[in-house]
C-alpha positions, -999 to 999 in steps of 0.1 A, spaced: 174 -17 -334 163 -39 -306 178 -70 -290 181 -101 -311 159 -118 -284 127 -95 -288 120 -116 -319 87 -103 -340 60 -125 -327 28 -128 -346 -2 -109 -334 -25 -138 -330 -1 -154 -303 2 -123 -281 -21 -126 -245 -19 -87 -244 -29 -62 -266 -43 -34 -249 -13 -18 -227 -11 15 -205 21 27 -197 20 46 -164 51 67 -165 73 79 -134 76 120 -132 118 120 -121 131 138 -98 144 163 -124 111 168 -137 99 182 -104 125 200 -93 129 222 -128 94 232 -124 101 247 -88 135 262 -104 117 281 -128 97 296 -97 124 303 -81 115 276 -53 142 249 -61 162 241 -31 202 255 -36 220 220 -25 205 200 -57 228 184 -77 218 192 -112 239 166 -131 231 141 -113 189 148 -117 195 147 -153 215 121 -161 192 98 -141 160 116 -161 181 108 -194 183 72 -185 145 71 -180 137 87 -209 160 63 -227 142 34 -212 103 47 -219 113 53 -259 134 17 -259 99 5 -242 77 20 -266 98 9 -296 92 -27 -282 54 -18 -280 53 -7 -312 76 -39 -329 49 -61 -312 23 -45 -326 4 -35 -297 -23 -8 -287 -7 12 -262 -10 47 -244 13 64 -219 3 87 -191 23 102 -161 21 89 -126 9 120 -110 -21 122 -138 -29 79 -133 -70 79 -129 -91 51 -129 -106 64 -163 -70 56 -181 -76 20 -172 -109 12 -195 -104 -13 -222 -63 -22 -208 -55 -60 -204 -21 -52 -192 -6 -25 -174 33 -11 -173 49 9 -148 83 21 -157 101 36 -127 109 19 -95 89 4 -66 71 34 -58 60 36 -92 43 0 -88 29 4 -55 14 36 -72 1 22 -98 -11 -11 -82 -32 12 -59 -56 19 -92 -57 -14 -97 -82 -24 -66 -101 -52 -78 -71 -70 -89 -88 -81 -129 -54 -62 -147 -20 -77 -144 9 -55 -135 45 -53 -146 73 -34 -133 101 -22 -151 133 -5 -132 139 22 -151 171 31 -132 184 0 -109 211 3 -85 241 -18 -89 268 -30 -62 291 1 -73 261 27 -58 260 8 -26 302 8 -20 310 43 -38 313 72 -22 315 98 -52 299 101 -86 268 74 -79 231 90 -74 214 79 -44 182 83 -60 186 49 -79 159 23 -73 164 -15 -54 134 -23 -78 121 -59 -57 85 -51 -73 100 -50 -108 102 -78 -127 131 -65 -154 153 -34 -154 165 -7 -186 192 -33 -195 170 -68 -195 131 -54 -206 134 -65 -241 137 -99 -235 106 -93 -204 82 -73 -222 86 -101 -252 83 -127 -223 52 -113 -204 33 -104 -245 38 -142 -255 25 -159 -221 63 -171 -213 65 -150 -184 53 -161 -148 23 -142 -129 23 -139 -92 -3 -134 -70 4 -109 -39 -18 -106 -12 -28 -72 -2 -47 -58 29 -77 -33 34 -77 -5 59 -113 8 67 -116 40 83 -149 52 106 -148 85 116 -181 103 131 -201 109 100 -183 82 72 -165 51 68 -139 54 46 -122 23 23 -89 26 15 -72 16 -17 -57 -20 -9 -22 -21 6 8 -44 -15 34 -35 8 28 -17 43 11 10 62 26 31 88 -1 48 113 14 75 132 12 111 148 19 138 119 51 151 142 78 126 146 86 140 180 50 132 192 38 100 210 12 85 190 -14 70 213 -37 47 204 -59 13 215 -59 -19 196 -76 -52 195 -90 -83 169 -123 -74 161 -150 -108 163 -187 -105 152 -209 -107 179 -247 -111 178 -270 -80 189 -300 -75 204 -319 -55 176 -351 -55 193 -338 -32 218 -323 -6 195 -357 -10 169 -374 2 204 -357 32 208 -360 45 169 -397 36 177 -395 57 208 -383 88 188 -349 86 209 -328 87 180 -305 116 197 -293 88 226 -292 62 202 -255 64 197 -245 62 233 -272 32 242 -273 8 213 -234 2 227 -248 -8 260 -274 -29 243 -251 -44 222 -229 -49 251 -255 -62 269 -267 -88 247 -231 -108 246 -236 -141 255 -211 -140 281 -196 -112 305 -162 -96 294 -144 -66 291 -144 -53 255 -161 -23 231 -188 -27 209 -185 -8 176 -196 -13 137 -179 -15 101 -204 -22 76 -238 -26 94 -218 -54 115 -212 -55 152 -182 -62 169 -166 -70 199 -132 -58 204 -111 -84 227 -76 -83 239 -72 -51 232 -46 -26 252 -30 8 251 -3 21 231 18 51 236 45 49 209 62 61 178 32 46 159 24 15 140 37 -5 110 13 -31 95 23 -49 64 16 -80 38 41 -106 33 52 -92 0 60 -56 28 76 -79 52 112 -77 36 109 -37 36 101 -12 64 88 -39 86 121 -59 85 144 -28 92 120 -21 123 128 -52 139 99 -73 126 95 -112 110 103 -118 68 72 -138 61 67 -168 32 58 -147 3 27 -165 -4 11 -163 33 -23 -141 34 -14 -131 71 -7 -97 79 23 -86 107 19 -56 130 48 -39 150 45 -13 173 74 10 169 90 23 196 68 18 224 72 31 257 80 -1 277 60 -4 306 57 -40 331 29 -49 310 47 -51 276 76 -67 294 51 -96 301 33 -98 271 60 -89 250 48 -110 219 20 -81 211 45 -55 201 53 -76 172 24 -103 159 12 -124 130 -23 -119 119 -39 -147 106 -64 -143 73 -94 -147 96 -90 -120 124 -96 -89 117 -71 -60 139 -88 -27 149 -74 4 161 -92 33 184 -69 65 176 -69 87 207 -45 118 198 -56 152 183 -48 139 153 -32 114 133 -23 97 95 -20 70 77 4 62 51 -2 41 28 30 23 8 49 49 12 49 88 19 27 97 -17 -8 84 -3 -16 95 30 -58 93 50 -59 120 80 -70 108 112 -91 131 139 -94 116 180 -120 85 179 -115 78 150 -111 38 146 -92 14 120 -100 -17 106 -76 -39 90 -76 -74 80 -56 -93 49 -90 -100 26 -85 -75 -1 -85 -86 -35 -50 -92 -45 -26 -80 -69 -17 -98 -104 20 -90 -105 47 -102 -135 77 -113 -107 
């Protein structure tokens, strides 16, 4: 039986009828495949896994009972098998897990058409944070979902009639040119850390705000003409250089067909980079030191982590932490061996090779999300 609040609602007043359920794989799960290779690591405590993967299950049946009282179309699939296929025909989609679990399944979601709600399979409670004993760690904080196990029947019911309120999150786009491509990234809801593979390593990079410059096309046109194709690459920068209207010190480079000029822009040597959205601001960015920003605000935030203070940061010390507004544009020369970027969270990472560059600015399409 379900909770005198999820009431049978008629079908003709329901906004949603179409649902995916994208389904977290626990903890458990994963580990009892590797046991049964003889892979799983010594120290795991067993009970723990599965009473935590018993309290999901519990709360994906008690979900799907709901479903099904509404009378909905519904499907489920597991996190780890989410593709862009499963999402044809869906008006609403469900993640049941934790954060990661949302920022997972939000990534699929790139144009930003499909709402999203979160449901905290297995929230953590005051007890977890104080005890000592007997509490698993692996519990989620859950700030992306909108309800947890013990509230969902009243929040499912709430988000099928309408009743429910919709938020839109801003989210940011990383582009990536490397030698031969230019690579878009699935939008960003909550951060992205850009760093050296080792921990240990410095990560060295340059950055700079990107602004559109006009170029002297005639001049490059006259070398394809010229059959000099093989120096175009190293003098259509100078042309373009050449061509500013105005002398300064800066880099000409391209996303998109579009020229650039790269100004203010400085060396790094550092532990890497965080860059995150406002709805990211109150995570990894604001236990490395950086700002919490208004929840609505399209700006992005970078913060250089650990940088290896020199008199020039001491002077300029407001570029190790800064607000982007929504019409500049930060880029990013990497210049170690090699490098990677991960996006919200450790489960979606882009490699990066030496010369590569990044572009990032707060104009992706954002994210319909049931708060």
């Amino acid at each position: 039986m379900f909770s005198s609040v999820a009431h049978h609602v008629s079908s003709s007043k329901l906004c949603f009828r179409h649902i995916l359920v994208v389904v977290k794989q626990t903890a458990y799960e994963e580990y009892h495949q590797l046991k049964l290779r003889g892979q799983a690591p010594t120290a795991l405590r067993w009970e723990r896994l599965k009473s935590t993967y018993q309290t999901h299950k519990e709360t994906v049946n008690k979900l799907t009972g709901i479903l099904r009282y509404h009378r909905v179309s519904f499907r489920c699939v597991n996190r780890v098998e989410l593709d862009r296929q499963h999402l044809a025909n869906v008006d609403l989609v469900v993640s049941v897990g934790g954060d990661g679990t949302v920022l997972t399944t939000a990534h699929f979601l790139d144009h930003g058409t499909i709402p999203l709600l979160g449901i905290n399979a297995d929230p953590i409670s005051e007890a977890d944070l104080i005890a000592k004993k007997h509490t698993d760690e692996r519990r989620s904080h859950g700030a992306l979902c909108m309800c947890t196990s013990q509230n969902m029947s009243k929040g499912v019911t709430s988000v099928l009639t309408g009743q429910a309120t919709l938020r839109t999150r801003p989210r940011m786009q990383c582009i990536v040119k490397s030698r031969f491509s230019e690579t878009q990234l699935v939008p960003v809801l909550n951060d992205v850390l850009i760093a050296n593979p080792s921990p240990a390593a410095v990560s060295r990079f340059r950055m700079g705000m990107m602004i559109p410059v006009v170029v002297d096309e005639d001049s490059i046109l006259k070398m394809k003409q010229n059959n000099r194709d093989d120096l175009l690459a190293d003098l259509s920068s100078f042309a373009e250089r050449s061509s500013l209207q105005y002398n300064r010190y800066g880099t000409v480079t391209r996303f998109g067909g579009i020229a650039y000029d790269i100004q203010n822009s400085f060396n790094v040597w550092s532990s890497g980079l965080w860059v995150c959205t406002a709805t990211g601001s109150t995570g990894a960015m604001k236990a490395a030191g950086g700002q919490i920003m208004d929840a609505d605000s399209s700006s992005i935030q970078y913060l250089i982590r650990e940088p290896i203070v020199d008199e020039f940061y001491c002077k300029q010390r407001r570029k190790i932490n800064h607000l982007i507004n929504d019409s500049e544009q930060l880029h990013l020369r990497w210049n170690c061996e090699k490098g990677m970027i991960f996006i919200d969270g450790s489960h979606l990472v882009h490699n990066l090779d030496l010369g590569d560059e990044v572009l990032i600015h707060g104009k992706a399409p954002p994210l319909q999300l049931f708060m």
